[in-house]
PABA-84575 format. One record per residue (C-alpha): residue in one letter; x, y, z. Coordinates in pm, whole numbers, plus 50000, padded with zeros to 5 digits. Example, Ala and Ser with C-alpha at 12.3 -4.5 7.8 and 13.67 -1.06 7.14 Angstrom:
BEGIN
A512304955050780 S513674989450714 
This chain:
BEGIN
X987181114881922 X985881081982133 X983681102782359 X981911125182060 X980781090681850 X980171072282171 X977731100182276 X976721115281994 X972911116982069 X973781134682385 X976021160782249 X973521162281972 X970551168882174 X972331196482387 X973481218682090 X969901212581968 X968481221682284 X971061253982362 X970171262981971 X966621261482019 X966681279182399 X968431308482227 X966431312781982 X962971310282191 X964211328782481 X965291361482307 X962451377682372 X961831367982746 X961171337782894 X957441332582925 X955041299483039 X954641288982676 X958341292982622 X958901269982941 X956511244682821 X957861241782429 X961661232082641 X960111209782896 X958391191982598 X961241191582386 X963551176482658 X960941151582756 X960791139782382 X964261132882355 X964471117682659 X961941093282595 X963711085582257 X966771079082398 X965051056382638 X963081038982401 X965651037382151 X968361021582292 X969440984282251 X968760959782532 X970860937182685 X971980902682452 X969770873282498 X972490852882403 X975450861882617 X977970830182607 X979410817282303 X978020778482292 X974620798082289 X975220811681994 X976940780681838 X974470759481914 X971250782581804 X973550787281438 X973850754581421 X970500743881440 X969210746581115 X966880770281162 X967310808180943 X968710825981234 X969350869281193 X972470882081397 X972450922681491 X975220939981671 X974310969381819 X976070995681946 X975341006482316 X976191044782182 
């Protein structure tokens, strides 16, 4: 059950993808047909890409102490890398 939240986009995009293939492709597989996949594939790849959360800017634990403690509003996110 680990793997499916950890990479639920993936598995997402892939039954979306295999759904969609199916569904286009019934008829024969043509240039336009080709072109709506490539498209569709590039989209979510670029989401996923653009999506995802970078790396911590504050990666050792005085770091974070210190920039809490300064007085200054400060806003905390955890993210997920899945």
């Amino acid at each position: 059950m680990t793997y499916i939240n950890q990479h639920s986009f993936v598995l997402s995009v892939l039954l979306v993808q295999t759904v969609f293939a199916i569904i286009i492709l019934r008829d024969g597989v043509r240039l336009l047909d080709m072109v709506a996949l490539a498209v569709m594939t590039t989209a979510f790849g670029l989401s996923w890409i653009l999506l995802r959360p970078g790396p911590s800017t504050l990666t050792e634990m005085d770091a974070v102490e210190a920039t809490l403690a300064s007085g200054k509003p400060t806003l905390m996110e955890f993210q997920s890398e899945y």
